[in-house]
N, C-alpha and C positions, 0 to 999 in steps of 0.2 A: 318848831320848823327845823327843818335839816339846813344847814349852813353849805357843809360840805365833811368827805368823809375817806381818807387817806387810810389804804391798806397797805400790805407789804408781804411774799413769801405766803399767800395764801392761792391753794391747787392750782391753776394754771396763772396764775400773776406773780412773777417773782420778785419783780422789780418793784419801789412805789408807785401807787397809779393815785390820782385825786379825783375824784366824783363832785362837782362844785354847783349848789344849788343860788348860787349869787350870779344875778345879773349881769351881764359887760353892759356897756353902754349903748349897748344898741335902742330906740326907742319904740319900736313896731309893737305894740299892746300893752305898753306901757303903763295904761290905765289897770290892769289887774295886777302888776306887783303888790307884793307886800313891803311897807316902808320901816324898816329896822334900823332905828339910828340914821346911820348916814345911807347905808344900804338897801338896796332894792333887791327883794330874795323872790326867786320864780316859784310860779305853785305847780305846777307840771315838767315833770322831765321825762322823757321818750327813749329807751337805751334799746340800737338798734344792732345788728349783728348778724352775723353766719352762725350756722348751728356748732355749737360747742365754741364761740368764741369769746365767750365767756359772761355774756347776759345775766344769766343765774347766778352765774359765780358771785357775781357783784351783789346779787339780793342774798344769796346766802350768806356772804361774810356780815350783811347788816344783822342779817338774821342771827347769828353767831353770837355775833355782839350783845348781840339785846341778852341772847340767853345765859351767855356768861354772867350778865350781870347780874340779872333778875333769878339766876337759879343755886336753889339751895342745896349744895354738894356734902356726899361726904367724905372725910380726907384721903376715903381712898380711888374717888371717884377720877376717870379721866377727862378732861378738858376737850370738849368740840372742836380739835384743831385742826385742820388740814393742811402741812404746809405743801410749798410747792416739790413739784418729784420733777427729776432727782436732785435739783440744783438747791432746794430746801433744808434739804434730810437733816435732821439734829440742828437746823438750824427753830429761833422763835420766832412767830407772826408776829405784825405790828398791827395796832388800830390808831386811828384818832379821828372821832369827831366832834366835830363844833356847829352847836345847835341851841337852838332859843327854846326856853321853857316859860311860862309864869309861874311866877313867886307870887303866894300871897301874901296881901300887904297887910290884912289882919283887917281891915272894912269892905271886905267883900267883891273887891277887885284884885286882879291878877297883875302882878309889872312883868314887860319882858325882859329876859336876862339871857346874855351870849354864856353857856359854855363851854370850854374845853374839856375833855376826858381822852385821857394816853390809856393804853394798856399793851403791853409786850408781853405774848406768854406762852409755852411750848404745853402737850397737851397731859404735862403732870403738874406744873405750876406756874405762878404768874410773877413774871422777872420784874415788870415793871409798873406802875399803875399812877396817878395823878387825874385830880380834877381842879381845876382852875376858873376862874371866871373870868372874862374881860370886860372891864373898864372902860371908861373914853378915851383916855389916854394909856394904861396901861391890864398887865395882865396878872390874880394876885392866886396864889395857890390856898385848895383849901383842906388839901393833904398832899403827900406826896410819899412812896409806897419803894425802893429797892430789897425786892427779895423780900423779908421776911420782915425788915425796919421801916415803921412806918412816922412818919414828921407830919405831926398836923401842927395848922397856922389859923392863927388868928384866935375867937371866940372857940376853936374847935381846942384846941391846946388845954382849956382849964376844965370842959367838958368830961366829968369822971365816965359816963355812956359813954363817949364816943371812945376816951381812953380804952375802954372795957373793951371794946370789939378791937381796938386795933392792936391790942396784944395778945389775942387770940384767934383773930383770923386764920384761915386755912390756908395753905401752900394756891390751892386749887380755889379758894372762894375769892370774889373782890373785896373792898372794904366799902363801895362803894354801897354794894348789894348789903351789906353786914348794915351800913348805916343806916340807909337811906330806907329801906325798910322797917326800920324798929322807928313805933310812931312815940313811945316816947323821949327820942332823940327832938328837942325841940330846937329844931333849925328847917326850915321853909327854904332854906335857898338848897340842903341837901336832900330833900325829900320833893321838891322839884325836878333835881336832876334824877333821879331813881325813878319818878314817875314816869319821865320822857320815853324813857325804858320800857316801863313798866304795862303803860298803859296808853301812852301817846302814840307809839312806834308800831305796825301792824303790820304784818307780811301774808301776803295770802297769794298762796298755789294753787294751779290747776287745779287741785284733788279738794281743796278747801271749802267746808261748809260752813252758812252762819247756822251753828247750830239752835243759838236760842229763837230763830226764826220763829216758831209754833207758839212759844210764848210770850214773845212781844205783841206778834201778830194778835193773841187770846187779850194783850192786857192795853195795848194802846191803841186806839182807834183811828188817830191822825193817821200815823204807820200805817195800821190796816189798810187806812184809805188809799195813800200813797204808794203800795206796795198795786195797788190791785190798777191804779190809772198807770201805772208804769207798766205794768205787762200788756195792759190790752194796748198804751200805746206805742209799748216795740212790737205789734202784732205776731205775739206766739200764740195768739189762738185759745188764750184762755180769759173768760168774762170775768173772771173771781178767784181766788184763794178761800177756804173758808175750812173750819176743821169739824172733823168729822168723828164722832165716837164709833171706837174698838173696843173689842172684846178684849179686855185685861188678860186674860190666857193667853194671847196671842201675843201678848208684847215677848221679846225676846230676853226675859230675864227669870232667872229662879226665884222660885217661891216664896226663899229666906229673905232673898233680896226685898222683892216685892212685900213682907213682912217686913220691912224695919222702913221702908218708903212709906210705906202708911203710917207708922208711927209717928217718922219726922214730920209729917205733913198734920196730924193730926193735932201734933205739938204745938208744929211753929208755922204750919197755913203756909202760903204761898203756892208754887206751883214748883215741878220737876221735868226737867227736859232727861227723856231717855231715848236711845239711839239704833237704832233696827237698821237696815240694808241701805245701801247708799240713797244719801237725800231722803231718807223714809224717816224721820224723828214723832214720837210720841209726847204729848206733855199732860204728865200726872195732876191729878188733885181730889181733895176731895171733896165730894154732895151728899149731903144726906149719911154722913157719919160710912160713906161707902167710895172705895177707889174710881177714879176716872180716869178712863187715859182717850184722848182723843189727838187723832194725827192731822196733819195739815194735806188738803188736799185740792186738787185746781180744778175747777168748775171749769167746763165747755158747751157749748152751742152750735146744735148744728140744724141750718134751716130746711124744714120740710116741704115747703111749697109757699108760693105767693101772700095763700089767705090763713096760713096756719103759723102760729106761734112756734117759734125756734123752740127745741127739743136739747134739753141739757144732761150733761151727765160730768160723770167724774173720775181722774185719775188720781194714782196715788203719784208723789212726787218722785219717785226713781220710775216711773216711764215716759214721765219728757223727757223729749228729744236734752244729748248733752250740751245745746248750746240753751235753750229754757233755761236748764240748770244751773249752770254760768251766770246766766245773765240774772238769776232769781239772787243768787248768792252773793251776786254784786250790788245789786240794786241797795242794800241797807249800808252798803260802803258811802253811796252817793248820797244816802240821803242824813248819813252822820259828817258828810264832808261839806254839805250845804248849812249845815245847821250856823246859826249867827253865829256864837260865840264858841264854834267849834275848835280845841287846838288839835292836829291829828295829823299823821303823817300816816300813808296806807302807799308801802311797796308790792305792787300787782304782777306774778309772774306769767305771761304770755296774757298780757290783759284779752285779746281778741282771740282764746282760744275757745273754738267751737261757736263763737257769734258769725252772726256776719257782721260783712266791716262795714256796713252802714250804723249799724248797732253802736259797734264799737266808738265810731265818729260822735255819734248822739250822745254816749255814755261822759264821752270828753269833753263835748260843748255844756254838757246839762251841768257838769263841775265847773267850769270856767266860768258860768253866768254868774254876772251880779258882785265877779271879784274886786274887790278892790284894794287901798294900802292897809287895812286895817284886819283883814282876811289873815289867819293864823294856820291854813291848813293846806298840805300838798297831796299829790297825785302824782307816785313816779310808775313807772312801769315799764318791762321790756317788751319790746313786739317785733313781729316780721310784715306786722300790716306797713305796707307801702303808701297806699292812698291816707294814712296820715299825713305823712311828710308833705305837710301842707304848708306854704307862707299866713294864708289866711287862716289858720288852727295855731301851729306852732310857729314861736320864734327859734330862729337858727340857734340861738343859744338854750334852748331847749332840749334840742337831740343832740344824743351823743352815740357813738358809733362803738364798738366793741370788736377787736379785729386781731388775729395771732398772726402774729412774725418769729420767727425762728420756734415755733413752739410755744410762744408764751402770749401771754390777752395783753393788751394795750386800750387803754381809752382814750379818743378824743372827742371834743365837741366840735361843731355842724360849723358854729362860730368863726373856729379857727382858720377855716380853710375861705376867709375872705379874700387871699391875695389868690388865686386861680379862680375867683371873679364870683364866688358864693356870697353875695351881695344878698340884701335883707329881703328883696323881692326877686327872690333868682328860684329858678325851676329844682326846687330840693330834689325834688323825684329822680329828673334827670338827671341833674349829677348823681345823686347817690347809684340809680340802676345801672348808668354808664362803668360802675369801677373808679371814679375817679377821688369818690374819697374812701373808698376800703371799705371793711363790712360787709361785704358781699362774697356770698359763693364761687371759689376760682374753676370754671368745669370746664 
């Protein structure tokens, strides 16, 4: 889970701003916190805003983050930086965040662990870097990175692996990424934090497909099932999903290709997701010692009279409507963020785009069912949807606001603005649409 997450000098935020996914004290739904230590951590956060005031900004610097870590550079590669213009220039971005992983304990359960991870770095090298863990009482380093010298602590110190990468790391790679990657580094608490990265942390944009959709769809059935009662009941109009075999010519790849795709599959079995025109995916295999590709496609209903049986037919997946599509390509978010023992963090940019906001409402209540302290997985998301800004949906400490003054984004949260009477059961709407707490279009 995201604790909270401190930027600096990144495109329009010059200054530090803090993104904090920890509770205040407020109690109003209290029952779905997650209980961390002494901490109560929310599972939904709402970042609202005027256009360009920096909403995205904030999901791309998470997003940055992740890939810094997680991507394998080479030393002449440049770094994703963007700092802020023109108050930035030649200056380094700052990161820090503090987030809960599980650590395996070695019998098949997970403990949770707070940690910290610093990284300062311009877009040719990384000036600063540290990962740390906090304690009960205190907070203990489990490397720590200036420039080019790297001090590792504790159990990681006699470690000849981890010595290995830390004397050859790159200007431009983390050590983080260098360690916590290579699986025979045997430490669980560092291969935890690489994973939170790696695998926990998920960012998805407008333009964003689940591409393995076709073949999970092909290979789990619960899914299947779940996928098909959540479309008919956001009423897009479709009775089914179900896949449908194409002519192997027609897939959109060369011949060669298509020769060494049968090989692998002939080899090592399984299936292949290959990728045609938007939301159009194919997934290969083989029958009968012979290629298959069959694509995913949405079955519809349309009734002909009183005494006759509805009349079906089929489209392919890039001609629903673009809010179908949205909501097709979210729907396996929701249904990995319900899962029991799910741990997952899923930052959604324009969650409500091309839905409608009744959709969008359902999408958020169907996550928030069932939470409670023991729940390991969030839902942040920016929106311009209003009829969120609900008391009975969200707690004030929930939304946060995204707003430019003199040129630069600024964060706050809903929270803060108790003393001008934004009390736990106060009209958020109203004050928000009024101007009175910012975030809003000045026309």
């Amino acid at each position: 889970m995201l604790l909270s997450f401190t930027f600096g000098n990144w495109k329009s935020y010059q200054d530090q701003v803090e993104f904090s996914m920890l509770a205040t004290r407020e109690q109003k739904h209290g029952d779905r916190l997650a209980r961390i230590r002494r901490s109560r951590v929310l599972p939904v956060g709402a970042i609202y805003g005027a256009n360009a005031a920096g909403k995205s900004t904030l999901v791309g610097a998470i997003a940055a983050l992740r890939d810094i870590v997680t991507g394998a550079r080479r030393p002449t590669a440049l770094l994703p930086v963007s700092p802020n213009q023109p108050h930035g220039t030649g200056q380094p971005s700052t990161f820090t965040v503090e987030f809960v992983a599980g650590v395996d304990t070695g019998n098949g359960t997970l403990k949770d662990q707070i940690f910290i991870y610093e990284l300062t770095l311009d877009k040719r090298s990384i000036h600063h870097e540290a990962l740390l863990i906090r304690r009960s009482t205190k907070e203990d380093f489990f490397f720590e990175r200036e420039g080019q010298t790297v001090t590792l602590y504790g159990a990681l110190e006699s470690n000849s692996r981890v010595q290995a990468h830390a004397s050859v790391v790159a200007p431009n790679a983390t050590i983080l990424g260098a360690i916590g990657s290579d699986q025979s580094v045997q430490d669980p608490y560092l291969h935890a934090a690489y994973e939170w990265f790696a695998k926990q942390l998920t960012v998805i944009y407008r333009s964003s497909q689940f591409i393995h959709l076709p073949a999970r769809f092909d290979t789990d059935k619960l899914f299947a099932q779940a996928m098909n009662e959540g479309l008919t009941r956001a009423d897009t109009g479709i009775t089914a999903l179900k896949l449908e075999e194409m002519k192997v010519d027609a897939l959109p790849t060369e011949a060669d290709v298509l020769d060494r795709l049968v090989e692998m599959l002939s080899d090592k079995g399984g299936t292949f997701v290959i990728g045609g025109d938007a939301g159009d995916y194919a997934v290969l295999d083989i029958e009968a010692d012979q290629l298959r590709a069959r694509r995913l496609v949405a079955e519809h209903a349309i009734s002909i009279g009183p005494m006759e049986d509805p009349q079906t037919f089929t489209l392919n997946l890039r001609d629903e409507s673009d809010g179908t599509q949205r909501f097709m390509n979210l729907l396996p978010v929701l249904f990995q963020l319900r899962e029991e023992d799910a741990r997952a963090v899923f930052l959604v940019d324009e969650l409500e785009s091309s839905m409608h906001p009744k959709l969008t409402e359902d999408f958020i209540r169907s996550f928030l069912e069932d939470l409670d302290g023991d729940a390991r997985r969030q839902l942040i998301f920016t929106t311009h949807e209003v009829q969120l800004m609900r008391a009975d949906l969200l707690r004030r400490d929930e939304i946060w606001l995204a707003e430019k003054v003199s040129g630069q984004s600024q964060l706050v949260r809903v929270s803060d603005f108790s003393d001008i009477g934004v009390r736990k059961d106060a009209d958020l709407l109203s004050f928000y649409m009024s101007g009175r707490l910012g975030g809003v279009p000045r026309v």
